[in-house]
N, C-alpha and C positions, 0 to 999 in steps of 0.2 A: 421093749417098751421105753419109750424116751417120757421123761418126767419132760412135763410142759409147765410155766406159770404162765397164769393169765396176766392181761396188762391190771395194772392197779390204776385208779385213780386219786391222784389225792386235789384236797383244794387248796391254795395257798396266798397267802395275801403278796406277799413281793417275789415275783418272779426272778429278779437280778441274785438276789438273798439264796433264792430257792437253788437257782441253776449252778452259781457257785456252788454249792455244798454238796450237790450231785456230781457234778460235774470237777469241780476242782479238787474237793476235801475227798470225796469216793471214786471220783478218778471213770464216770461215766462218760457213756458219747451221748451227744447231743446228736439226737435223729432227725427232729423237728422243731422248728419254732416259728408258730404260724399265728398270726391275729385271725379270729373268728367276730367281725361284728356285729353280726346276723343272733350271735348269742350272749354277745358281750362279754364274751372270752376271750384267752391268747390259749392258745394250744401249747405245751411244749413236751417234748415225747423226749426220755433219755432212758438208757438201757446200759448196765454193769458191764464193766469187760470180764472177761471171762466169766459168766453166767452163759446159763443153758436155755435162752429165748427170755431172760424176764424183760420186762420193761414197765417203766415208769412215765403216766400220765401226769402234767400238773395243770391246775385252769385255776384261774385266778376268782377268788371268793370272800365275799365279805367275813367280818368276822359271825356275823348272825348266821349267814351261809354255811359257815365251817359247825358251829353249834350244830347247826340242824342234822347236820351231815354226822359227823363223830360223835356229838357228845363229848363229857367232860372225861373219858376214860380213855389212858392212853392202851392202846396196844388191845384194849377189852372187846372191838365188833369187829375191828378188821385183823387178818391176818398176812402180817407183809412177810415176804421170800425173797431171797436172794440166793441164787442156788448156783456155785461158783465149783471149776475146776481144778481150783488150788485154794485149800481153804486158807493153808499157812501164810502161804503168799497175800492175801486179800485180808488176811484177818491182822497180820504184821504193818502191811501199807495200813488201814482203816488206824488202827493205835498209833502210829508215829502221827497221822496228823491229826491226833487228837479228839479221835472220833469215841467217843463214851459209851464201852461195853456194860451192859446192866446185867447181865450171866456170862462168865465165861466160859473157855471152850470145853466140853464135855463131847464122850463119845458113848454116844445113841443106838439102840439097833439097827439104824438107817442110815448111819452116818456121824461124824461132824458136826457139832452147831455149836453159836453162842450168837448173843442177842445183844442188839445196838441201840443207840435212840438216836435218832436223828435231828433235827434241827426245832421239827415240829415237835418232840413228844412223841413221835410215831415207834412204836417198835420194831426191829427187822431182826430174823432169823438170818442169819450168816451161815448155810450152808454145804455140805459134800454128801452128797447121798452117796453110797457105799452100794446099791445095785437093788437092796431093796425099798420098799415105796412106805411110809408110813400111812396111817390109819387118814381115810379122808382125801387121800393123793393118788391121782395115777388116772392113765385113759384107761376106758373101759374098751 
């Protein structure tokens, strides 16, 4: 069984801000970068290297937008993945440039993890699953 993440969506107010920090500080590819003005969006699709299918949605959102969306609680409705095939390697780059672990690495029944913040407040799980699936995860 292959652990799959779904794509996330997040909202973001500056996209240039955004893409850098995915993209240059986490070391992501940019898949997509597409103006939508049918919705008054920009699309932009980036995805972790060495990850196992995650990717990352951003569309650009007022601040009232992102309220309504999140709420004032980080990391408290959504649950962000990052599920990489080298944890050391991805967890050593994210610390040199500076990227601010809020748990560090511990080993799980499942694996590998420690927990990041990211630009927005957002929380991400820094993952190696180890072959079995935690509580909540896995195709059926």
């Amino acid at each position: 069984m292959q652990q799959a993440i779904a794509h996330v969506s997040l909202l973001v107010r500056e996209y240039d801000e955004a893409i850098g920090f995915y993209v240059g500080t986490l070391g992501f590819r940019l898949l997509e970068d597409s103006p939508r003005p049918e919705q008054n969006r920009r699309w932009v699709v980036v995805a972790p290297t060495g990850s196992a299918g995650a990717s990352l949605l951003l569309a650009r959102a007022s601040s009232s937008e992102q309220l309504a969306l999140v709420g004032n609680q980080t990391g408290g409705r959504v649950f962000l993945f990052l599920q990489t095939d080298d944890f050391w390697r991805d967890y050593n780059r994210y610390v040199a440039a500076g990227v601010r672990f809020v748990r560090e690495p511990s080993e799980q029944p499942y694996g590998t993890v420690a927990v990041f913040e990211d630009l927005y407040g957002n929380l991400w799980d820094l993952l190696q699953y180890n072959g079995s699936v935690p509580y909540g995860f896995g195709a059926a």
